[in-house]
C-alpha positions in Angstrom: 24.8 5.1 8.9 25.8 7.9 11.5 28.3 7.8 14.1 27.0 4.1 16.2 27.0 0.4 15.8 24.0 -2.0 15.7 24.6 -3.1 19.2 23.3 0.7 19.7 21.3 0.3 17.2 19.1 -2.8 18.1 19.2 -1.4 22.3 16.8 2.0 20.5 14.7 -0.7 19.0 14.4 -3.1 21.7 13.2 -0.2 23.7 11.1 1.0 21.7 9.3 -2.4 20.6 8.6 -2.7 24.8 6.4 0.5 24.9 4.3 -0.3 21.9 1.5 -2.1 20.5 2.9 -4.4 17.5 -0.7 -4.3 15.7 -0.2 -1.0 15.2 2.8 0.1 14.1 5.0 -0.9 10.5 8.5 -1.2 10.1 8.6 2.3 8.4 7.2 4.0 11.6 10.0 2.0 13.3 12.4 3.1 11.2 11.6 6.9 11.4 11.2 6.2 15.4 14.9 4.8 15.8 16.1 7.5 13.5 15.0 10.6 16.5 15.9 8.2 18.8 19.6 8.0 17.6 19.0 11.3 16.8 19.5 11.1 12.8 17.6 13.9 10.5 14.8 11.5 8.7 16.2 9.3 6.1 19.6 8.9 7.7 19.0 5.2 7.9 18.2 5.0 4.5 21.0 4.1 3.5 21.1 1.3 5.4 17.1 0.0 4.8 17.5 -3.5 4.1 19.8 -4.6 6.9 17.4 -2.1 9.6 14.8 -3.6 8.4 16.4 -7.3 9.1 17.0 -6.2 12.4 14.0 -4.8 13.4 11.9 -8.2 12.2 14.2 -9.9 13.9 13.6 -8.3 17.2 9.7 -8.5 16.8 9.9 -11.9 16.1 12.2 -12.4 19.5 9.4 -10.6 21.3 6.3 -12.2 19.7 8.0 -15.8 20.5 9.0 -14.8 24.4 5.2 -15.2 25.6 4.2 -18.0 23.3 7.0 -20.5 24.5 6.2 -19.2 28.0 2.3 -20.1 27.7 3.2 -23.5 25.8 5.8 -23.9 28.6 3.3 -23.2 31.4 0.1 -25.4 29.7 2.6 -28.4 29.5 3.6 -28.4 33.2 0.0 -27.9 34.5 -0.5 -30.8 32.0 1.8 -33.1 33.3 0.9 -32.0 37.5 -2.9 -33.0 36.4 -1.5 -35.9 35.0 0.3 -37.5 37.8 -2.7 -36.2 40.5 -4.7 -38.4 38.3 -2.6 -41.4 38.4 -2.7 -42.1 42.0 -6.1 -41.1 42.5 -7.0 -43.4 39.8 -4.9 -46.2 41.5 -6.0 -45.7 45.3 -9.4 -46.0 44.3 -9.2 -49.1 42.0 -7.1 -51.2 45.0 -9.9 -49.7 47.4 -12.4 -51.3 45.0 -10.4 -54.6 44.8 -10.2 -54.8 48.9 -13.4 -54.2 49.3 -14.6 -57.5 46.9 -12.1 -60.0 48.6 -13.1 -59.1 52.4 -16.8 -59.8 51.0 -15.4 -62.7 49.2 -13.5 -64.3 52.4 -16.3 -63.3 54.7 -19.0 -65.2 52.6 -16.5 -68.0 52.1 -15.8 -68.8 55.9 -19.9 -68.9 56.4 -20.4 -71.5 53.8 -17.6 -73.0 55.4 -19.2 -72.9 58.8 -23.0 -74.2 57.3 -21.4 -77.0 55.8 -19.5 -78.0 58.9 -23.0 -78.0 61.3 -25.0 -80.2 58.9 -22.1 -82.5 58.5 -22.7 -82.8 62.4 -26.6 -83.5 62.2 -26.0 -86.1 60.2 -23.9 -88.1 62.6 -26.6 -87.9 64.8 -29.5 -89.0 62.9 -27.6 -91.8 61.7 -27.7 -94.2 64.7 -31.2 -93.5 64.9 -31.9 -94.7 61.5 -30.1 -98.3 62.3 -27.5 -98.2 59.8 -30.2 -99.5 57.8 -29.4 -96.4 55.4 -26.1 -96.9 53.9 -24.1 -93.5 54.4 -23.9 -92.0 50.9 -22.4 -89.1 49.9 -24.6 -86.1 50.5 -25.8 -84.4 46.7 -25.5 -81.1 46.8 -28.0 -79.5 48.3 -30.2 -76.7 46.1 -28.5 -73.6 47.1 -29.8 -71.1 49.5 -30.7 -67.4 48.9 -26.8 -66.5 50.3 -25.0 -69.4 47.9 -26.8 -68.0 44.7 -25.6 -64.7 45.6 -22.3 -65.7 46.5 -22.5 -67.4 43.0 -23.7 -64.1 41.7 -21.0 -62.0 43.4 -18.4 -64.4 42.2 -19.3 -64.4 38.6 -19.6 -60.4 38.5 -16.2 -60.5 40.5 -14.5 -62.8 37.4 -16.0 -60.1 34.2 -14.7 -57.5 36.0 -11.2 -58.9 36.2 -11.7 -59.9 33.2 -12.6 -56.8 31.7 -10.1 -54.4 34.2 -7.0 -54.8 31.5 -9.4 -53.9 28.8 -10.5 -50.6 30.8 -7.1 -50.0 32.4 -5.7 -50.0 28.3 -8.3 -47.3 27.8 -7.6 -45.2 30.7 -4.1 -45.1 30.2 -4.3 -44.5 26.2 -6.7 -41.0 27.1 -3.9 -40.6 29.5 -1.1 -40.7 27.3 -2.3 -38.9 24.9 -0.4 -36.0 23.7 -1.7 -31.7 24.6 -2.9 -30.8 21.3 -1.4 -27.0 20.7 -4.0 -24.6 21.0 -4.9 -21.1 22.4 -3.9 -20.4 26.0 -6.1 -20.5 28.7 -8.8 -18.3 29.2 -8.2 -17.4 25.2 -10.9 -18.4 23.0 -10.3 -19.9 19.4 -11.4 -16.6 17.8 -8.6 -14.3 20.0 -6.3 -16.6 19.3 -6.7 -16.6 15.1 -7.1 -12.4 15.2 -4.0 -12.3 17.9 -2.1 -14.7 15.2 -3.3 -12.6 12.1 -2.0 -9.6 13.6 1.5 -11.0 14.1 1.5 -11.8 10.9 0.5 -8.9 9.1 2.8 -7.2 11.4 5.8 -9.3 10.4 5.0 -10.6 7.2 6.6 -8.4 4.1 3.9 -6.5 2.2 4.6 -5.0 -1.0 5.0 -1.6 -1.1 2.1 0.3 -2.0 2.5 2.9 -4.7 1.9 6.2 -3.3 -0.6 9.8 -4.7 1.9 12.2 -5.3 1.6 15.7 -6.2 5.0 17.6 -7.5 4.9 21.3 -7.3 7.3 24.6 -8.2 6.8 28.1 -6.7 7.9 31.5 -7.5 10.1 30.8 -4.0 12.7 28.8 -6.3 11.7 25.1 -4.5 10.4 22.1 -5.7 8.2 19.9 -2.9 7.1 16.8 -3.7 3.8 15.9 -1.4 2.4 12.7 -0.3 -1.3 13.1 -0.6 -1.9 9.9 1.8 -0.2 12.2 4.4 -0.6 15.7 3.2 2.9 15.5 4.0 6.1 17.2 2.2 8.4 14.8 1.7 11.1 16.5 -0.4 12.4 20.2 -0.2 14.0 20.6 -3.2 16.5 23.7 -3.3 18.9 25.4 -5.8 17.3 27.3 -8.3 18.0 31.2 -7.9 14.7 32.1 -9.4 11.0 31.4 -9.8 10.1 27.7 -11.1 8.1 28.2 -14.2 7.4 24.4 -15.4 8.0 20.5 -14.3 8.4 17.5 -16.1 8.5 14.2 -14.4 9.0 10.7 -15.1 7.0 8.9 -12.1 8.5 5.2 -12.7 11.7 6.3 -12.7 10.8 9.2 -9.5 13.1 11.9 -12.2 12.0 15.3 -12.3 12.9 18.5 -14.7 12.2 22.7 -13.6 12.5 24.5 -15.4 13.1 28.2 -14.0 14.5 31.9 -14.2 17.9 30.8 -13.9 18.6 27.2 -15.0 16.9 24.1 -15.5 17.5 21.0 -13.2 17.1 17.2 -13.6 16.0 15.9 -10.0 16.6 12.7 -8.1 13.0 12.3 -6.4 13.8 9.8 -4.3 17.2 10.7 -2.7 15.9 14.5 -3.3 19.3 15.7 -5.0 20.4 17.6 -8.2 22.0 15.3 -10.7 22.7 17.9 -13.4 21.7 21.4 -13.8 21.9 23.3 -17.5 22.4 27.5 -17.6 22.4 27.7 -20.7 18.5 29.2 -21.3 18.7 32.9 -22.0 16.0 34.7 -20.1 15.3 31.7 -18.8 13.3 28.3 -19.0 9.2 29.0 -19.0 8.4 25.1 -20.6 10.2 22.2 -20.5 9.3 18.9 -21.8 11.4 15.3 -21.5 12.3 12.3 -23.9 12.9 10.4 -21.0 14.0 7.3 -23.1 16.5 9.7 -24.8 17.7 11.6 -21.9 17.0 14.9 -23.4 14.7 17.5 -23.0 13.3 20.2 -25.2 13.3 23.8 -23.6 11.1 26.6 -24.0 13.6 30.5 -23.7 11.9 33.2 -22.6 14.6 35.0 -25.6 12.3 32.6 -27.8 14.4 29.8 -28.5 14.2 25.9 -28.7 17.3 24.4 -26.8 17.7 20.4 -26.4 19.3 19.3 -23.5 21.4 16.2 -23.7 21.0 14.8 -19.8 24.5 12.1 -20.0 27.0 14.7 -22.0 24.7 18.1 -21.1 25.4 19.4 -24.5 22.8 22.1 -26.0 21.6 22.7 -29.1 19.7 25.1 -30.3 18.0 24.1 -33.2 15.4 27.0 -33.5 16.8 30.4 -32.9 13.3 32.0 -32.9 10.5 30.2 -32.3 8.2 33.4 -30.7 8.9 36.6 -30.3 8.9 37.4 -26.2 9.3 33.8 -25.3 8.2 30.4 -25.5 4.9 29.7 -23.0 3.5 26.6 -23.5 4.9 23.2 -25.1 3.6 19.7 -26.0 5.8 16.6 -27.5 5.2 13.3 -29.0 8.8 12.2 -29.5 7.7 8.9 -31.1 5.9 11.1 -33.9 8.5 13.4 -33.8 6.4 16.3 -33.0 6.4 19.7 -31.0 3.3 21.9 -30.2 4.8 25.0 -28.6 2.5 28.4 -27.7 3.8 31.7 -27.5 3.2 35.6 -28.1 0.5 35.8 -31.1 1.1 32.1 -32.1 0.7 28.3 -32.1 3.1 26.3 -34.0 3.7 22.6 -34.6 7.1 21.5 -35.7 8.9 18.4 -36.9 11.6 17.3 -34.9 13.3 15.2 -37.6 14.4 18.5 -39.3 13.2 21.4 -37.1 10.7 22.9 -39.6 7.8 24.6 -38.4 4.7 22.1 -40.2 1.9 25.0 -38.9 1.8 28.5 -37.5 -2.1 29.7 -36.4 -3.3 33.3 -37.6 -2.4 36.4 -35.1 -3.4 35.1 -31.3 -4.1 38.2 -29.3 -2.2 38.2 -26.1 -0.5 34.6 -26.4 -0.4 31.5 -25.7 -0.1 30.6 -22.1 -1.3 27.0 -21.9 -2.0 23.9 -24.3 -2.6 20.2 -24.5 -2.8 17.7 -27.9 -4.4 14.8 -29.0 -1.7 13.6 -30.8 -4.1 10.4 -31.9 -6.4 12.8 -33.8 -4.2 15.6 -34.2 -6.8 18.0 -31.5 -5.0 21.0 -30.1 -6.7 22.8 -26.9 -5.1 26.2 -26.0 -5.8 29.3 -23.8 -4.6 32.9 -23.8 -4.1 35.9 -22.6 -6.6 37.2 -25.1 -9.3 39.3 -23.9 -12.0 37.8 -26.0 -10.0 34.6 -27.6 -9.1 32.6 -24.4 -10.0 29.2 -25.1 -9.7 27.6 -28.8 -9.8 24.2 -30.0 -7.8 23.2 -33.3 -9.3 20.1 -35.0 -6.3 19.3 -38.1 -6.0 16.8 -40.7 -3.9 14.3 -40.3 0.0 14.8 -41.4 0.0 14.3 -45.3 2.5 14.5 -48.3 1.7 18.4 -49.9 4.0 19.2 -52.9 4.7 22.2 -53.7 6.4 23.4 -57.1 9.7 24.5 -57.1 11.4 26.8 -59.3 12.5 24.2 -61.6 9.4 22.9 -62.2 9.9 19.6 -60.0 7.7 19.0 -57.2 8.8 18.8 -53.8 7.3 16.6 -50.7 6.7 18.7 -47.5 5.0 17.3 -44.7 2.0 20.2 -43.8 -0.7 20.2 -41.6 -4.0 21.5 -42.5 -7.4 22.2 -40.5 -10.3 24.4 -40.0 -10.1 27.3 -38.3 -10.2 27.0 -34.2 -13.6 27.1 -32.6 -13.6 29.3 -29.5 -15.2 28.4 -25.6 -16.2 31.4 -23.7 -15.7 31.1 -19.9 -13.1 32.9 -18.3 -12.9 36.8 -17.8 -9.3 37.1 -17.4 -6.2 35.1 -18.9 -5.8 30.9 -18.6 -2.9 29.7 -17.3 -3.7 26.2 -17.4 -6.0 23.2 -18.8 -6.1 19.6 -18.6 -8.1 17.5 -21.0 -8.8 13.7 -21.0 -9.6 13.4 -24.4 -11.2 9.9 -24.5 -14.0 11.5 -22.4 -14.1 14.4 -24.0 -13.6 16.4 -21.1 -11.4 19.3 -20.4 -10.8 21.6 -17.4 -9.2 25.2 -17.8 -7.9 26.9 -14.9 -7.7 30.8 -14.9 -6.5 34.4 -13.7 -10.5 35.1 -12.6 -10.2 32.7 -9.8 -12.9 29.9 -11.8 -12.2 26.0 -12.7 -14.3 25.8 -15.5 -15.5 21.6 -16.3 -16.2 21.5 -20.3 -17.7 19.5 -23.0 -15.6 19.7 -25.5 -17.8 18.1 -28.0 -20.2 20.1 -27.1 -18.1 22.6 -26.8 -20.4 23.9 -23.9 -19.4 24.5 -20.1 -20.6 21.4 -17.2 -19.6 23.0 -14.0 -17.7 26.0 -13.2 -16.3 26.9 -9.6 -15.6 30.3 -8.3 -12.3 30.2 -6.2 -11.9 31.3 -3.0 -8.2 31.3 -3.0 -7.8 34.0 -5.8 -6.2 33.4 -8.9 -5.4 29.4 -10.2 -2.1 29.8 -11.6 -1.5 26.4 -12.5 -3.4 23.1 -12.2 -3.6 19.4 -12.4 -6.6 16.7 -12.4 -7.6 13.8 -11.8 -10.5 12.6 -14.3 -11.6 9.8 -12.4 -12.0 11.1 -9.3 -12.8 14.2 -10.9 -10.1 15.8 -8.5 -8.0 19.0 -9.1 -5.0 20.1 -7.6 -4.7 23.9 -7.6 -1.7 26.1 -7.1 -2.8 29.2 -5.5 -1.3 32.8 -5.6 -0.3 33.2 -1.8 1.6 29.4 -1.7 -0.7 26.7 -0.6 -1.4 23.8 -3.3 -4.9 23.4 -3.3 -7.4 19.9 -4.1 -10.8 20.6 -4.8 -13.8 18.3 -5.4 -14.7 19.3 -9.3 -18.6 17.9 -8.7 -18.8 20.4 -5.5 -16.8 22.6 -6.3 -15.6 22.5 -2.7 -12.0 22.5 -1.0 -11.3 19.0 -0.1 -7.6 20.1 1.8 -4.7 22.3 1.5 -0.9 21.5 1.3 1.2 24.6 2.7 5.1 25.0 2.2 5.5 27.3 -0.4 5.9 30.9 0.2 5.2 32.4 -3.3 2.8 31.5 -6.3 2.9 27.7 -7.2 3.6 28.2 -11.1 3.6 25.0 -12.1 1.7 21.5 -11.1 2.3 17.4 -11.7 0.1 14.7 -10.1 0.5 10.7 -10.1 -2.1 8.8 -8.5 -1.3 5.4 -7.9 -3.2 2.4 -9.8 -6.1 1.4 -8.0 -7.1 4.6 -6.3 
């Protein structure tokens, strides 16, 4: 990191975690944000990711928790205060209650009291009357009057309710007791609350990091730029060659690219954006390149018309064809597990063996060269466009690679691996040279790019055309599609990279940055898209 600590560090991101909305943001966009506040070019905390990262969860998490204790704290207390103002209420109104029956009770009791007392008194003073003849007997309880069987009433209730009072006091205080079950807060219904929660967890949680569309490009300006089609965003500038960039070759797991250019060609760190090696040695320089990634080497098309390998770890060359076209190599095409080369130049197509170096087939006199090709190395197909003014698009169809002896002078024959076909059958189209195709050869589909400002959509088993698009932007000097989405990316003439819907034919968006031709074109799109 730059010239602070992370007390400095975590102040930026404190501040600017209070001024924003947490469902809306990523730790990337953090990230970036602390870098302009520290005042960092982007991707000068890069260096530093994991522990940023760390820090910046951590901070979130400190603000996400603040409010929720808060709320939890503040629900508990209003809890408790309802609690105890229950209590007392509760209490007041039971010893009311209980008041209320003995007053009734002792009142009742002291008239009974009273009755009994006055006909005791009668009786003594009927009794002389009577004689004595009636022996004084104890009274028998008299049938009780509308006030005793009430009383009796009264008294009975009075003993099931004291009865049953523990019984409902047990209750009362076991709803009391019982404990706040965490919820939402207040005024927050249970459907806030779950989207509030997902959000502060899709916020915090990790999420894998999605694989990105990228589109690599190299311009007659010398640069490289690698663009984030999620964005439309450059996100790499890459700087050093002296000339034009002629042709790419990249390895998207690894984020390693090759360019191949007037003056050198260069292996590139994509991700770090710097120049691990650069090789010189390409006399009039490099128009094709193509990499053996596994290897570490790479196969180099000379505009003097050599083939030169390029060892990447001790940047040896060879050169194990002096002469592969006269005026330059154009076009190239490896399968290194095969061990062959197609390479396209002035007047030819050749395939070579790379065990030995020897050329396996050279095609008949091509007017105006070869400026563009791609094989089906499965069944040995070869698609190719020219500069020919009547010859610009052919398709090879060859036999598969096969033991052909020839006699030698002694008499003895001789295995040589050949490869032999019919002659090309030609697609009419384009008006002016092709300067680049891409063919998915499962679906039999191809799409040729040319100097006539078309995208031409073929059948190649049909060999007929299914769309072709008349460019606004002037001459397609290089391309690159996507078959699925039926997508190509175009570079333009006058700098901007170009994607165009192939079904409309229409300019979906534009990627400026480059300020001369874009010469050469490589797309990833990530799985799923």
């Amino acid at each position: 990191m730059a010239n602070f600590d992370e007390a400095k560090l975590r102040l930026e991101i404190k501040k600017l975690l209070s001024g924003i909305d947490l469902t809306s943001t990523s730790l990337g966009k953090l990230r970036a944000s602390a870098e302009i506040a520290l005042g960092l070019a982007p991707g000068g905390l890069d260096s530093r990711k994991t522990q940023v990262n760390q820090i910046i969860t951590q901070l979130i998490q400190q603000k996400v928790s603040a409010p929720v204790e808060q709320s939890s704290a503040a629900a508990e207390e209003e809890t408790q205060g309802k609690r105890k103002r229950l209590v007392p209420a509760k209490e007041e109104e039971e010893d009311a209650e209980d008041n209320a029956m003995l007053g009734e009770r002792k009142g009742k009791k002291e008239k009974k009291e009273k009755k009994e007392k006055k006909e005791k008194k009668e009786k003594k003073e009927q009794a002389p009357e009577l004689g004595g003849a009636v022996a004084a007997a104890p009274a028998a309880p008299a049938a009780p009057s509308d006030d005793e069987g009430l009383e009796a009433e009264d008294v009975q209730v009075a003993v099931e309710e004291e009865v049953l009072k523990p019984a409902i006091d047990s209750a009362a205080e076991t709803v009391t007791e019982a404990p706040v079950a965490e919820g939402p807060a207040m005024g927050m219904s249970s459907f806030e609350a779950f989207v509030e929660e997902e959000a502060i967890t899709e916020t915090l949680a990790p999420k894998p990091k999605k694989e990105k569309d990228l589109v690599l490009s190299g311009a007659e300006d010398g640069t490289v730029r690698l663009w984030d089609l999620d964005s439309s965003a450059c996100s790499r500038v890459l700087e050093g060659h002296s000339g034009a960039v002629r042709a790419l070759a990249v390895d998207w797991e690894a984020m390693e690219a090759l360019s191949g250019a007037d003056d050198s060609v260069k292996l590139w760190n994509l991700r770090q954006g710097g120049c691990q090696k650069t090789c010189t040695d390409v006399p009039e320089g490099c128009a094709a390149v193509v990499a053996d990634w596994a290897a570490r080497s790479a196969v180099c098309g000379c505009g003097d018309g050599s083939l030169r390998v390029w060892q990447f770890s001790t940047s040896e060359v060879q050169t194990p064809v002096a002469v592969a076209h006269r005026g330059g190599v154009w076009a190239l095409a490896a399968d290194f597990e095969r061990k062959r080369l197609a390479s396209g130049g002035d007047e030819h197509l050749k395939v070579w063996d790379m065990s030995d170096w020897s050329c396996v087939y050279t095609s008949p006199g091509h007017a105006g060269g070869i400026m563009s090709l791609a094989v089906n190395w499965s069944d040995f197909q070869i698609f190719a466009g020219s500069a020919s003014s009547e010859q610009r698009l052919q398709l090879w169809t060859f036999e598969d690679a096969e033991e052909r002896h020839q006699e030698r002078a002694t008499g003895e024959k001789q295995p040589r691996k050949q490869l032999e076909g019919s002659p090309p059958e030609t697609l009419a189209g384009h008006s002016d040279a092709v300067s680049d195709l891409s063919v998915d050869w499962e679906a039999g589909t191809a799409v040729t790019a040319g100097w006539d400002a078309t995208l031409i959509v073929w059948n190649l088993e049909g060999k007929d055309k299914k769309e072709s698009h008349a460019c606004k932007f002037g001459r397609v000097r290089s391309l690159a599609v996507d078959f699925k989405l039926m997508q190509a990316v175009c570079g333009s003439s006058d700098g901007p990279v170009h994607l165009m819907d192939l079904n409309s034919g229409l300019i979906q968006r534009s990627l400026h940055g480059h300020l001369g031709a874009v010469t050469a074109l490589k797309a990833h799109k990530s799985e799923g898209t």
